[in-house]
N, C-alpha and C positions, 0 to 999 in steps of 0.2 A: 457465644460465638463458636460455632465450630473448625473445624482444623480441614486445612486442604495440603496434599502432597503434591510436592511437583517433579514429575519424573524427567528425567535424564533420555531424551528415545534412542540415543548411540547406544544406552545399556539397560533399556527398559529396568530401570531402577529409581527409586525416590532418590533424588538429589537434596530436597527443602522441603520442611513443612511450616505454612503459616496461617495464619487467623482466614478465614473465612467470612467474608463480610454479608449480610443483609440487608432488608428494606433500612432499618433502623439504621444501620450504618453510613448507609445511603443519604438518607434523611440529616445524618448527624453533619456528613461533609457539604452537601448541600449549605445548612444551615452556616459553619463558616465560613463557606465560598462567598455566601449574601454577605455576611456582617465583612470582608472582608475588601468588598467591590469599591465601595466611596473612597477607601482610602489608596486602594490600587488605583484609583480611575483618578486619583486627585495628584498621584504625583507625576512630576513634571515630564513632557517628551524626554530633555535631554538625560533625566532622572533615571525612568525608564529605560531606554537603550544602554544607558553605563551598565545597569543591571543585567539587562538580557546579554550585555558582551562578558558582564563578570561568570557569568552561569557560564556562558561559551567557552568560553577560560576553564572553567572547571571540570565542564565533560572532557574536555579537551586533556585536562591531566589524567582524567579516571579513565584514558578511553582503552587503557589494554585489559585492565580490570572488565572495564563493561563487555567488551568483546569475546574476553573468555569465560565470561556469565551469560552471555547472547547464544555462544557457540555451542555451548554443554545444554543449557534450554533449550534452546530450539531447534537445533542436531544441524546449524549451518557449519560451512569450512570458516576455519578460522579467517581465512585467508578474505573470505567475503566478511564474515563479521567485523572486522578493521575497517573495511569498507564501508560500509552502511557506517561506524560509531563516527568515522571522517565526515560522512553526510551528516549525522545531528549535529556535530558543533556545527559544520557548514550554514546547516537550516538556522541556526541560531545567531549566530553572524549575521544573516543575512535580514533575519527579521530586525535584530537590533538598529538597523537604520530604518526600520518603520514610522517609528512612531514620532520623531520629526518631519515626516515626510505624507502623513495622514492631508492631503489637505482636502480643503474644500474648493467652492467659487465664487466667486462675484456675478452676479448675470442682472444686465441693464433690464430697467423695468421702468414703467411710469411711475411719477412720485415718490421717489424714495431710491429705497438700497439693498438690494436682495443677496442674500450669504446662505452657502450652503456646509454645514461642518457634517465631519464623518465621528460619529459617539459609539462607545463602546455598550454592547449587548445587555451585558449583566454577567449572569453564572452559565458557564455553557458545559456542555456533557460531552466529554470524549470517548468515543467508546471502540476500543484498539482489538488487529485481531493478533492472531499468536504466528503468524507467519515472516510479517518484519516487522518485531514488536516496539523496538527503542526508535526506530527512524520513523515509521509511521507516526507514532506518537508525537513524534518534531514537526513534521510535517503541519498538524492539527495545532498543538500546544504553541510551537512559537508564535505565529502569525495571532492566535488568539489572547495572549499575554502582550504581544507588541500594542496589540490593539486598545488595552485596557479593559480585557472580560477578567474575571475570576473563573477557577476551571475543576471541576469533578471529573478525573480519568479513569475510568475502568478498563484496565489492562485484560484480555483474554485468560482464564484461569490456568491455562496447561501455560504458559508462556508471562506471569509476573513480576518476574526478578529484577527485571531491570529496569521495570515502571516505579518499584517501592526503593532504588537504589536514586533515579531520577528525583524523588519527592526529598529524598536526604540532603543530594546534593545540591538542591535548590533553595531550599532552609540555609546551608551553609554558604552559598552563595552571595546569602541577603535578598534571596526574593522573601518576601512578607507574609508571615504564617497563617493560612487561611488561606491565601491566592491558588494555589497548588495542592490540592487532594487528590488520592488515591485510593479507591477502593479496591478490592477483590474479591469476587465475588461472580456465581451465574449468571448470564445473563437473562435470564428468565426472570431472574430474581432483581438484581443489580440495574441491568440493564433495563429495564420493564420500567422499575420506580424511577430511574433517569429520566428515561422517554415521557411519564408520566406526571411527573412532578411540575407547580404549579410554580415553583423559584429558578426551574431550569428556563433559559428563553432561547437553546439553542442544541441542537444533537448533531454534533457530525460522526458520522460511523465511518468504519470500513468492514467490508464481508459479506457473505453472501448476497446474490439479490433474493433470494426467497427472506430472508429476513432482515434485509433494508426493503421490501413494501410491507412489512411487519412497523417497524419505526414510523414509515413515513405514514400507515395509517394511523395510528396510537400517538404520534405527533399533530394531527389533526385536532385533535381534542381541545390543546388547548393554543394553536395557532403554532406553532412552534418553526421556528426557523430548523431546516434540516440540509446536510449534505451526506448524500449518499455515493461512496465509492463501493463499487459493487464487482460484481462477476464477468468477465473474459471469455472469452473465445477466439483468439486475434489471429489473424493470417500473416503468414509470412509467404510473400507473393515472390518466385522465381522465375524471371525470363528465363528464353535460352539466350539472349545476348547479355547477359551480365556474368559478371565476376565467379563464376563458380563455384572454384576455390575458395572464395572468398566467403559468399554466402554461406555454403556448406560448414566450414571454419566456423564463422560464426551461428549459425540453428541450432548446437547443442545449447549453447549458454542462454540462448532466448525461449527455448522451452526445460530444460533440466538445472538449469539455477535454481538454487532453494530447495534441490528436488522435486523441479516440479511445482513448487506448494506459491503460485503468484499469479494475481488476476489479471498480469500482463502476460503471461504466456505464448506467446507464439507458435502455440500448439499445434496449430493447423498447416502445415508446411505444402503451399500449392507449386506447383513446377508442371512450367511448360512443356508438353511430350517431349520433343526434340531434345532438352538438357537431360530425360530422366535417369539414362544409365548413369552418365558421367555425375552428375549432382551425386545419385545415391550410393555411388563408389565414393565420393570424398567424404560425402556425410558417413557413411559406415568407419572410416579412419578417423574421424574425428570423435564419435560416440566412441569407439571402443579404445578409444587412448583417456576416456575419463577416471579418471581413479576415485572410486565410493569406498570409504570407509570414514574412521574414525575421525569427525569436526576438527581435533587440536593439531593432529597432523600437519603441519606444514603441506605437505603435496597431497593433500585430499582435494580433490574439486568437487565433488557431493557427496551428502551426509546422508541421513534416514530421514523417512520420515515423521511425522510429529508424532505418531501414537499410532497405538496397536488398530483403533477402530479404521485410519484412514491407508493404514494399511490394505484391510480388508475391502475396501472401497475403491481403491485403486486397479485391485487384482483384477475385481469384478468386470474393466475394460478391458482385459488380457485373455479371454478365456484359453481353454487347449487347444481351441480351432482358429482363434485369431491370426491374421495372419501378417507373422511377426519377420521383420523383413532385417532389423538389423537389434541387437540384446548386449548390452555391456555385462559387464560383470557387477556381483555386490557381494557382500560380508553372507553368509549363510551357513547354517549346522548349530548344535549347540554350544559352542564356543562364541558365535555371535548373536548376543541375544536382542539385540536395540532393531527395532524395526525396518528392513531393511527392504528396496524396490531397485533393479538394475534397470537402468536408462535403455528402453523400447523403442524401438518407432515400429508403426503397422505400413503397412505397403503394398501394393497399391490400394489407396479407402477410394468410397465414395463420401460426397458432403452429407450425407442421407446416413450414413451409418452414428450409431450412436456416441463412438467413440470422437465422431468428429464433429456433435452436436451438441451433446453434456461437458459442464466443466469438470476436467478429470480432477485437477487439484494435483496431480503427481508427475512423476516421469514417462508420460507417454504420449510423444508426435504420433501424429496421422499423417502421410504425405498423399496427397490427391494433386491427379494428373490431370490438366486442363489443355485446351485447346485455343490459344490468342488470345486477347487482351479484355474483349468481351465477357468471354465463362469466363478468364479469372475476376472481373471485379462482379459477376453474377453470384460465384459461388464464395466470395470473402462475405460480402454483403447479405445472403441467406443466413443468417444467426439473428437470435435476437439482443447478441450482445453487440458492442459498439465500442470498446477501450482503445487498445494499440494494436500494432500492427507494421509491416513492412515492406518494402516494394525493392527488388535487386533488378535492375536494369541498369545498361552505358543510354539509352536514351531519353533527354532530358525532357523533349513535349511528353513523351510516354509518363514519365515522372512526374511532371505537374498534373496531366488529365486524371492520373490515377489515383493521384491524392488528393484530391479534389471529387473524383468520384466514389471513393472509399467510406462507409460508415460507421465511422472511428474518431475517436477524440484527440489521439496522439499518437503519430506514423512517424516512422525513418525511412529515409530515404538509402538505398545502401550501407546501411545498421541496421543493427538490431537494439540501439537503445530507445528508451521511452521517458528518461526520468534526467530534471537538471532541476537544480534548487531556485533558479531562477526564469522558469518558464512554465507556463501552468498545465497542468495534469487533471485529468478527471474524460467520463465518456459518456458516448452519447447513446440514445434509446435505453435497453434496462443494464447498462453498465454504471449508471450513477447519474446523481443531480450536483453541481456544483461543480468549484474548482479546486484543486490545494494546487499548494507551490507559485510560485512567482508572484506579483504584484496581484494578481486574480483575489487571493486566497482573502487577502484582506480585508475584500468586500463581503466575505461570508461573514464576516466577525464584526461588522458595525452596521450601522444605520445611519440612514443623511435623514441632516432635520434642516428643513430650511427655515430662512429667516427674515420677514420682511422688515425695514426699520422707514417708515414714514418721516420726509423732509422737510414736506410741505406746510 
């Protein structure tokens, strides 16, 4: 097995080196996940939930440890990584009341007695990206351990620590050895023999859409159940009659969160001509009071991003000629060597330009100027993505039509959030298949079998 380094992006430095996993390794947790399904799936509801609240319990002690292993990996502010570790116990809490709560039905029939139960999958493949590595993985993991599946996690390889910290603390918890594996590993490699494996009966991804219809073809093969959460483009839709201040205030944190690096982004920031000046005077105070640097900082609000390659990737939307209408500041020179992008926005775009067509993956809004309520839901709806998105208006028909005419899977209404542990997430056209979070997510993780019992 060979050895994988995982670096640090605040200081483009190795932080950890560990085993690097293969087909065979792949194969091997597979192989305990099976042997270890009948006995996970045999013990009791209320068995199960004591469990998944005792794990909850446990992340819940480890959560500053996890956080400031989330924060140094993945170059977030501390400040958010507390956050997100608050959502996995969250997520796990919440599943813990699952699995008494699975029911099935009764449905009247001639002769007899018709019963429907909801039965656990088998070994399912989780396959995490490296942008929000420990909460994502909640998201997937609890609802499919509430359910009764056994589970092979392959954590993204720049972003592992705190999947192989997860698999520890679950052992100690008392979930049951075999139920919870971890690999690490390419996913070329790793991931490939997931998708393809003939004990797997279920892949939910998150990441790219170029390669969630990579899965979901190579899932074909052998029937495989798949959810696919995929790529963004989401608008964030500004009247002149809403809140300003208010919107503006909030646009940085719905596109330069994570720096950028999330397939709910709000990247596309549309505003009615009438608000443009005043909008992009509040929005310019608000970008340039962000402070980028250092993740453990207490008052950092964005960090770097993941790695040198997406660095270069991100630039690529900026060129010299772009036309850059408001530039925060970042860490820069050789004294700061971690990968570092100061929070953009371009101004005035067209929906046609590329910057506001491609997922950037980084810190950089597009703000396009529209003309009434028409072009704005013309030009949110031009993408072939479909995730989240949001609507800043005081008028409330305006607010219902629009969200209702919107092609998106999860909108705010004056927010800019997208995500609660108990409502389901996921989007529509090539933003994903499926749902996580809230009572949704459940059903991706089981099968109804129904049941005739003859009287007569």
């Amino acid at each position: 097995m060979s050895t994988l380094q995982v670096i640090e992006p605040s200081k483009a430095k190795v932080m950890a080196e560990i085993p690097r996993a293969g087909a065979e390794e792949v194969d091997a947790a597979v192989a305990r996940a099976k042997a270890a399904f009948p006995g996970w799936r045999a013990v009791s509801p209320g068995d199960r939930a004591a469990l998944l609240r005792r794990l909850a319990d446990a992340l819940e002690d480890a959560l500053e440890d996890l956080a400031r292993l989330e924060a140094r990996n993945a170059g977030k502010p501390i400040g958010d990584a507390r956050g997100e570790m608050g959502m996995v116990v969250e997520t796990y809490r919440y599943y813990a009341g699952a699995p008494e709560r699975l029911l099935g039905h009764t449905i009247p029939v001639a002769g007899g007695v018709d019963m429907t139960f909801r039965e656990p999958l088998g070994v399912v493949g989780l396959i995490v990206p490296w942008n929000f590595p420990l909460v994502i993985t909640s998201w997937k993991c609890a609802p499919a351990l509430a359910a009764g599946n056994t589970i092979v996690l392959k954590p993204a390889e720049l972003t592992p620590l705190t999947a192989l910290e997860l698999e520890r603390i679950a052992l100690e918890a008392g979930i049951p050895e075999g139920v919870l594996n971890v690999v690490v590993g390419p996913g070329s490699v790793c991931g490939s023999r997931l998708v393809e494996h003939p004990d797997v009966a279920k892949i939910a991804f998150t990441g790219s859409t170029e390669v969630g219809c990579g899965i979901a073809a190579a899932a074909a093969g052998t029937i495989k159940r798949v959810t696919l959460e995929l790529g963004g483009k989401s608008a964030n839709i500004v009247f002149a009659d809403a809140d300003l201040e208010a919107a503006a205030a909030s646009a940085p944190g719905a596109v330069f969160g994570n720096s950028g690096q999330d397939c709910c982004a709000r990247s596309r920031i549309l505003v009615e001509r009438p608000a443009m000046d005043d909008f992009m005077a509040a929005l310019e105070r608000a970008v340039t009071a962000i402070k980028v640097g250092d993740p453990l900082e207490e008052s950092t609000g964005m960090g770097p991003l993941i790695s040198a390659g997406r660095l270069e990737a991100v630039g690529s939307f900026v060129p010299d000629d772009a036309p850059v209408a408001i530039r925060g500041a970042a860490p820069s020179g050789p004294d700061n060597p971690g990968y570092w992008f100061p929070p953009t926005v371009l101004a005035p775009m067209s929906n046609d330009d590329r910057a506001s067509r491609e997922e950037i993956f980084g810190p950089v809004a597009c703000v396009i100027p529209f003309d009434g309520e028409e072009e704005a839901l013309r030009i949110a709806n031009d993408t072939i993505y479909g995730l989240s998105g949001s609507i800043w208006t005081r008028d409330g028909a305006r607010a219902l039509r629009a969200t209702r005419a919107l092609e998106t899977g999860v909108i705010s209404v004056n927010s800019n959030s997208s995500v609660r542990v108990s409502t389901p997430f996921g989007g529509f056209k090539q933003s994903g298949v499926g749902r996580e979070l809230g009572p949704d997510a459940l059903d991706h993780y089981t099968d109804v079998k129904n049941v005739f019992v003859a009287t007569d």
